[in-house]
N, C-alpha and C positions, 0 to 999 in steps of 0.2 A: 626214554633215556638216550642220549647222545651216542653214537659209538666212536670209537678211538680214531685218532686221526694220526697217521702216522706217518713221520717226516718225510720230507720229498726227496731225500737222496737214497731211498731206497729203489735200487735199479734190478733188473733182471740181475745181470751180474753180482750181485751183492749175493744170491743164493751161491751160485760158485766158489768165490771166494768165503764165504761163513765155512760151507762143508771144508774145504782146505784149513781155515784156521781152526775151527773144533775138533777136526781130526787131531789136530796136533797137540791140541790143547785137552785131551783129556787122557790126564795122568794120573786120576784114580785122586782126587784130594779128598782129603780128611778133615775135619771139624779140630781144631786146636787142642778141645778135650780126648779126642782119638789120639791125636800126636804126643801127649805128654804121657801119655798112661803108665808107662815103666816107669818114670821118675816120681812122679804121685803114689807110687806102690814101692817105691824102695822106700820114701820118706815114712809113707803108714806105715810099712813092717818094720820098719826101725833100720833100715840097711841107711844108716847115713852117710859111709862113706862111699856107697854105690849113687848116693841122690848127691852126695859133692860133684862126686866126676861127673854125672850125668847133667848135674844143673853148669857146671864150668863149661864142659863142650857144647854142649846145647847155647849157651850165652856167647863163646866164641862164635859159632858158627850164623848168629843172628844179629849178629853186632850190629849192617848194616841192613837189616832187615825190618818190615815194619810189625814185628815183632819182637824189637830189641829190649823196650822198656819192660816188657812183661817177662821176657829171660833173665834180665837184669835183677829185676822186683823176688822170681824165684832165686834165682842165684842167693841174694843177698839175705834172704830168709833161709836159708837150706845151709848157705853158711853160716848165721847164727846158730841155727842147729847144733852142727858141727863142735862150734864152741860151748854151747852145753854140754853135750857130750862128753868132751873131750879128747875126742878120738884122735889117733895118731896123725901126724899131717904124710901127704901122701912121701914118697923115697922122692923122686923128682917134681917138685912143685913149681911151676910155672907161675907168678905171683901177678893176680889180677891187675894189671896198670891202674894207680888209681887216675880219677878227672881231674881237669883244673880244679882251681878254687873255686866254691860256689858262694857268692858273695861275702858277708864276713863273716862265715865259717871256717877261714883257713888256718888252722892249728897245725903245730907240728904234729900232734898222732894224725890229724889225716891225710899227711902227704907219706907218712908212711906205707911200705907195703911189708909184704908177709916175710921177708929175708932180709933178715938183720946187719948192720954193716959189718965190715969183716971183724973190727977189734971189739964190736959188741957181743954177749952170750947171744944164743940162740933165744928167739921169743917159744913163750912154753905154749901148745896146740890152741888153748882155748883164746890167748890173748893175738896170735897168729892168724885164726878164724876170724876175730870179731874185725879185727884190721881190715881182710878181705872181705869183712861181709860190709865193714863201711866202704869201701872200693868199691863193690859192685853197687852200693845204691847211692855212691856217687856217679856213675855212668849212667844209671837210668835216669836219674834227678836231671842231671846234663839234659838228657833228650827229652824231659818231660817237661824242661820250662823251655826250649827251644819249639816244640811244637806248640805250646800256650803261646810266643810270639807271633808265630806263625798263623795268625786268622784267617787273615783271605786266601793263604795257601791249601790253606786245611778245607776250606769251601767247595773249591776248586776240584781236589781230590773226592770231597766226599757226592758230588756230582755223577762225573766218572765212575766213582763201584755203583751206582745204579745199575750199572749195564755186565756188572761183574756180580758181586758178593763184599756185604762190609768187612767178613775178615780181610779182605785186603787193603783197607785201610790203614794206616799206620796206629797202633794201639801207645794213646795217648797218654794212659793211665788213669784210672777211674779217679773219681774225687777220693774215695774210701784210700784207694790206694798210696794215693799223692801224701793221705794224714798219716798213714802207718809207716810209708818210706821214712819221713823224715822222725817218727815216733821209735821204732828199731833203729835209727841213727844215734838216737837220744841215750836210750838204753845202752848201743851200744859202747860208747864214751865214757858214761856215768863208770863204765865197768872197768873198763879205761882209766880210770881218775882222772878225764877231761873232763872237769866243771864246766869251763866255760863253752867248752864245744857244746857241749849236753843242752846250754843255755840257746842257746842257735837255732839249737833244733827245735827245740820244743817252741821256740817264738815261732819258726817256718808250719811246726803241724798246727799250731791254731790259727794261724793266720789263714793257714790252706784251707780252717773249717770257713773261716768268716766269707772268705773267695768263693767257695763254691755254689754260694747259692748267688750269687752274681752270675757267676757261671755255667750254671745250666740256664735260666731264664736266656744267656747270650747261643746256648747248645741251641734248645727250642725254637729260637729263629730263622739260626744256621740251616736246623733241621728244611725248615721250611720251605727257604731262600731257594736251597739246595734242591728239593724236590721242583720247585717251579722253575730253577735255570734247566734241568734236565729234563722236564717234561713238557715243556710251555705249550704243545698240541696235545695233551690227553684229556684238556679242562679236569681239571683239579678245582672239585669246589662245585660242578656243573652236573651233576649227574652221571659225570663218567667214572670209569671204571676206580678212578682215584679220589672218589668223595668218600673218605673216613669214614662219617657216620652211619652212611648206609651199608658199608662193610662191617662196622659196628654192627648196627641193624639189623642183619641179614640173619635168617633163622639160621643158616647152616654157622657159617663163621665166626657170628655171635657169642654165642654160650663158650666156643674156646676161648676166646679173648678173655670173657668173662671170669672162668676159672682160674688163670691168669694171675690175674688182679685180685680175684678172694683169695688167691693162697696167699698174695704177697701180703695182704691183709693182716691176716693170723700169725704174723712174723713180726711185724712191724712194733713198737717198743715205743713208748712217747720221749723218743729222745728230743727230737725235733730234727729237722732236715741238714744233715752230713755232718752234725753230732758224733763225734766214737766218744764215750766216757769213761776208755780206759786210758786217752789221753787226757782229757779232761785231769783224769783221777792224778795220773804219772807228773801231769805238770802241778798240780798243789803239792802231792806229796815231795817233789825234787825242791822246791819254794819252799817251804815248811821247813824241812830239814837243812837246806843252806842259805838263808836269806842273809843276805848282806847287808840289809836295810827295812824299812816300814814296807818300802813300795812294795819289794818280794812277800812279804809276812803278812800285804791286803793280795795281791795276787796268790798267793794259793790259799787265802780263805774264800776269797769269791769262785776259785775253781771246787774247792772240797766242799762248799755251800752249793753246786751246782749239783756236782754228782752227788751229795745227799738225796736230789731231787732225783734225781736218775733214778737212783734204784732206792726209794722209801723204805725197804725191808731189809737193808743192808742192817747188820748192828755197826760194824768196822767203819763203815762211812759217816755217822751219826758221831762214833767217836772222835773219826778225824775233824769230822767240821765242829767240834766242839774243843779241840787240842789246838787251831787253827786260830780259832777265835778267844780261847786261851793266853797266846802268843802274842797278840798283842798290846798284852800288859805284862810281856816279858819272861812268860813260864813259859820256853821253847822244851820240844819234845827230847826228851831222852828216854834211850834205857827200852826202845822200841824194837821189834823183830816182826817186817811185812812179808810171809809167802803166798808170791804172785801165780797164781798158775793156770797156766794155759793149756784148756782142753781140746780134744776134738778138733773137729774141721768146721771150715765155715763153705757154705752153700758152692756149689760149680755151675757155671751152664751147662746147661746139655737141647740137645735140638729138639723142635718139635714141629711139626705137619699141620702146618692148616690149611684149609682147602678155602679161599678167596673169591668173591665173583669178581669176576673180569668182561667186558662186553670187547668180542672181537671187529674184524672190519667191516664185517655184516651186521654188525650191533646183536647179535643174537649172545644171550646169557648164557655163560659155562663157567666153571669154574676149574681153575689154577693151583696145584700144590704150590705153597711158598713155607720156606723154611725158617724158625724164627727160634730165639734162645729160649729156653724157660730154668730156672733156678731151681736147682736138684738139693735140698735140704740131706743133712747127714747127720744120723742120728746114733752112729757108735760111737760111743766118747765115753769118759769115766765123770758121774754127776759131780762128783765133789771129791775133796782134797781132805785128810784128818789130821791133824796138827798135834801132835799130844808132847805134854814137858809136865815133868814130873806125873803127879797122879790126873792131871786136868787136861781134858781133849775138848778143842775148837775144830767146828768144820767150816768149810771155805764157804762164801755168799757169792753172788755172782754181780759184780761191777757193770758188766758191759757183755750183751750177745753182739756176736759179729752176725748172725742172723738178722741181725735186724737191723744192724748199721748196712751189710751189702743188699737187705731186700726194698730197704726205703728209695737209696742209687739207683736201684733196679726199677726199682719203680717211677722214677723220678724221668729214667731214661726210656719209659717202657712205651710210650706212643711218639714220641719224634722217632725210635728206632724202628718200632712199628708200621710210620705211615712210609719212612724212605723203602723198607720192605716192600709193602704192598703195591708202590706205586712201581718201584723192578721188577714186579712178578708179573706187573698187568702188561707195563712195555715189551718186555719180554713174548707172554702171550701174545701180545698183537703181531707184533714181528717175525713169530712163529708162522703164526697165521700169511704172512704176506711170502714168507720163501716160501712156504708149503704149493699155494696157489700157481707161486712165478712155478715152479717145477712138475706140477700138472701141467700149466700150461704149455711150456717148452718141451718136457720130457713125457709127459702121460701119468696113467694111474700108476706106474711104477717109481717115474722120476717122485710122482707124491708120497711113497710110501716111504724110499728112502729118506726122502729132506724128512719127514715124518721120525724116522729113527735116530737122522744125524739133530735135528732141535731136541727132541726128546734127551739123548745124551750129553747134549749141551746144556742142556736146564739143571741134568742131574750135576754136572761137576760145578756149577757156578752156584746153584740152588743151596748155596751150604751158610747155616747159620752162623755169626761169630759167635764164638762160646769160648773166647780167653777169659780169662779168669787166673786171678793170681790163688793159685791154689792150697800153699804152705800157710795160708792165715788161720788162725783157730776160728773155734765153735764158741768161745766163750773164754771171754776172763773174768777170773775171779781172785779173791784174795782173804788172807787171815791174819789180824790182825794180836800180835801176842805181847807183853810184857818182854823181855827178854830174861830167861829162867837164870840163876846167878852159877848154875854148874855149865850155863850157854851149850844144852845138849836138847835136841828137838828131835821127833821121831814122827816120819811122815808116814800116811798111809792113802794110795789112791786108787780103787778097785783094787786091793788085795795086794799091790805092790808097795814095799817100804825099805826107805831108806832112815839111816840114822845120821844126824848130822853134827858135828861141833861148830857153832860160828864162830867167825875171827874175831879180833875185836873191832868195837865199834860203839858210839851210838845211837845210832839207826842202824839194824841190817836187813839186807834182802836174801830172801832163798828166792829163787826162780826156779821154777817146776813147770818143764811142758808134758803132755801127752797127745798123740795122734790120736789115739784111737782105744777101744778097752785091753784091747792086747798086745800094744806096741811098748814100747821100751820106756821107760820115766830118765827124763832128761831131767837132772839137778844141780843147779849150781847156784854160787852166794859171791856176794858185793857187800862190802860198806858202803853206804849210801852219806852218812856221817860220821867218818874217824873219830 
């Protein structure tokens, strides 16, 4: 095998100066999943109005950070919360700004913000929340199609953290992510009585499906491009240190990778690729219930004929695509009550150590810790939702895992993010390798031992996995489909927790029921879907 060849501007002086900048440069960093932990645990314990504040300043103080969109993305989740809830708004509220207009979505509820004009009542917490929570995902939306322009910028940078860590990369917003922003936009207007905004959005989250597999195939290349503008002396491909498959290959490295990939495996749902089918689901059912026309009444039969496929075992889905296809011989749905509810959490990164071959300047085999994400599944949730009106009880079926919408992403993304990894770990090692020697040379076995402690602590602060993650997504949605009872009184029941409900009028209504987790607080509330 070849051994690494490492650029020609590496000068004695270069060890001096590294020790001088690593000294300074290590500030003790932490993995994104380290940094959010208080506000991930105010949301599971049900402290919603401690995850407002904490999601508000946190998105304040990252605005221009390349972590904006992923504050933005929690924000705007954590505020919807909020408005389930209902919780009080805070004594001095500081009113998210909302973004420009994002193409032609611009309705009067979304240039609205949380503080009502003078001569109008005050807006009541819950309709106040969903306001701010469309605000905050209009800001991230903002910076999430401005980095989509931005290709060969993005190239560029993603070169550069070769030599750093990709959390430093600006966080672009995952595909998964980019359908549920504008999908919680959709919801939240619908709640709103903005029809036609609701209409906006819900064209933006499937379009965003149809985009994204265009879009990774363009990721994959990038990945590529990127690894060979930064490394163009490590031969990549050649038997050195950055040939994939025999990192693959390799007894030690192997089998981790390996596990990897089986777990993502056993998550995975034949959705098909960047698939969610609880949009899917949201845009036939939103179609169904307001069509204006044919066109709308075959659009949400060919969405509610999709997610029948989805999930085969639904009963609620078989009926709608049968209610749908109904419709268009004019027997539209009436006289309906849907409770959506959202369980659990869906999957986090978290870091994981694999130990890499790398061939140094001597071409002699060692091996490199390199830090790389792996998807941490979460398995406290409440299974199911009980429905009961009059003496008859329905339980909730399950529409759509987010386990398996974020672990297909995940997987999707799992060797372009992969090889950028390994081919940092090995440069890195080489380069260790070259101060170490310059500092024997020049200073002796001691000068070596220290350059020895200052790269070693250097690997550790850089060496960190990106493990953002929009955290606030569930584990699962699911739903129950009822008749709507003629005393319009439902009584829910979710791990032992129950509320009683009267709906408003309508014909269509929704109850929406979240839960974090088996012990956290049941967030419930109701919409007309159709007056």
């Amino acid at each position: 095998m070849s051994p690494t060849r490492i650029p020609q501007n590496l000068r004695p002086g270069f060890f001096l100066t590294a020790v001088t900048v690593v000294a300074a440069a290590l500030t003790g960093c932490q993995t994104y999943t380290a940094q959010t932990t208080a506000q991930d645990t105010a949301v599971r314990s049900g402290s919603i109005a401690a995850a407002v504040d904490m999601a508000n300043k946190r998105a304040d103080a990252e605005k221009n950070s390349a972590d904006a969109v992923i504050a933005r993305l929690e924000q705007g989740a954590i505020l919807r919360q909020a408005a389930l809830a209902e919780i009080p708004l805070p004594v001095v509220a500081e009113p998210v700004k909302p973004a420009a207009a994002l193409g032609t979505a611009t309705t009067a509820t979304q240039t609205e913000t949380n503080v009502a004009a003078p001569a109008a009542p005050a807006p009541t917490p819950d309709r106040a929340y969903l306001r701010q929570s469309i605000a905050a995902f209009n800001l991230a939306e903002e910076k999430v199609n401005d980095y989509d322009e931005q290709a060969q910028i993005r190239l560029g940078r993603e070169a550069g953290a070769l030599f750093t860590n990709q959390q430093n990369l600006p966080y672009r917003g995952r595909a998964y992510d980019k359908v549920m922003m504008n999908a919680y936009k959709a919801l939240n207007y619908i709640q709103l009585g903005d029809k036609d905004a609701a209409r906006v959005e819900l064209n933006r989250a499937l379009q965003r499906q149809r985009d994204a597999v265009a879009e990774n195939a363009k990721r994959i290349e990038q990945a590529q491009q990127a690894a060979q503008e930064a490394a163009p002396e490590a031969k990549v491909g050649e038997g050195g240190p950055t040939d994939i498959e025999k990192v693959r290959a390799d007894p030690k490295s192997g089998p981790a990778f390996a596990e990897v990939e089986t777990e993502l495996n056993t998550q995975i749902k034949p959705y098909g690729d960047y698939v969610n089918p609880f949009v899917v689901f949201l845009d036939g059912l939103f179609f169904l219930s307001n069509a204006e026309n044919n066109a709308d009444l075959e659009r949400a039969r060919k969405s509610l004929e999709r997610v029948a496929g989805f999930a085969p075992d639904n009963p609620y889905a078989k009926a709608d695509f049968a209610a749908a296809e109904a419709a268009a011989t004019g027997n539209l749905p009436s006289g309906l009550t849907y409770i959506i509810f959202e369980t659990g959490a869906a999957p986090f990164r978290e870091q994981l150590r694999i130990d890499i071959p790398v061939f140094l300047i001597t071409g002699k085999l060692s091996y490199a810790g390199a830090a790389f994400p792996k998807l941490k599944f979460q398995n406290d949730f409440i299974p199911e939702l009980k429905v009961t009106a009059g003496t008859e009880t329905w339980s909730s079926s399950v529409i759509c895992t987010m386990d398996s919408v974020v672990a297909q992403d995940f997987k999707n993304d799992w060797w372009p993010m992969a090889t950028k990894t390994i081919i940092a770990t090995s440069l890195k090692a080489a380069m260790d390798a070259v101060i170490q020697k310059q500092a024997s040379d020049r200073l002796g076995y001691m000068g070596q031992l220290a350059a020895k402690a200052v790269t070693a602590a250097a690997g550790a602060s850089m060496n960190i996995a990106d493990t953002r993650t929009w955290r606030s997504l569930p584990k699962q949605f699911q739903y129950v489909r009822v008749a709507t009872p003629p005393d319009r009184k439902l009584a829910l029941d979710a791990g032992g927790q129950t509320r009683n409900i009267e709906l408003s009028a309508g014909r269509v209504n929704v109850v929406y029921v979240k839960s974090t987790n088996a012990t956290s607080p049941l967030l419930v509330d109701q919409f007309v879907l159709k007056p």
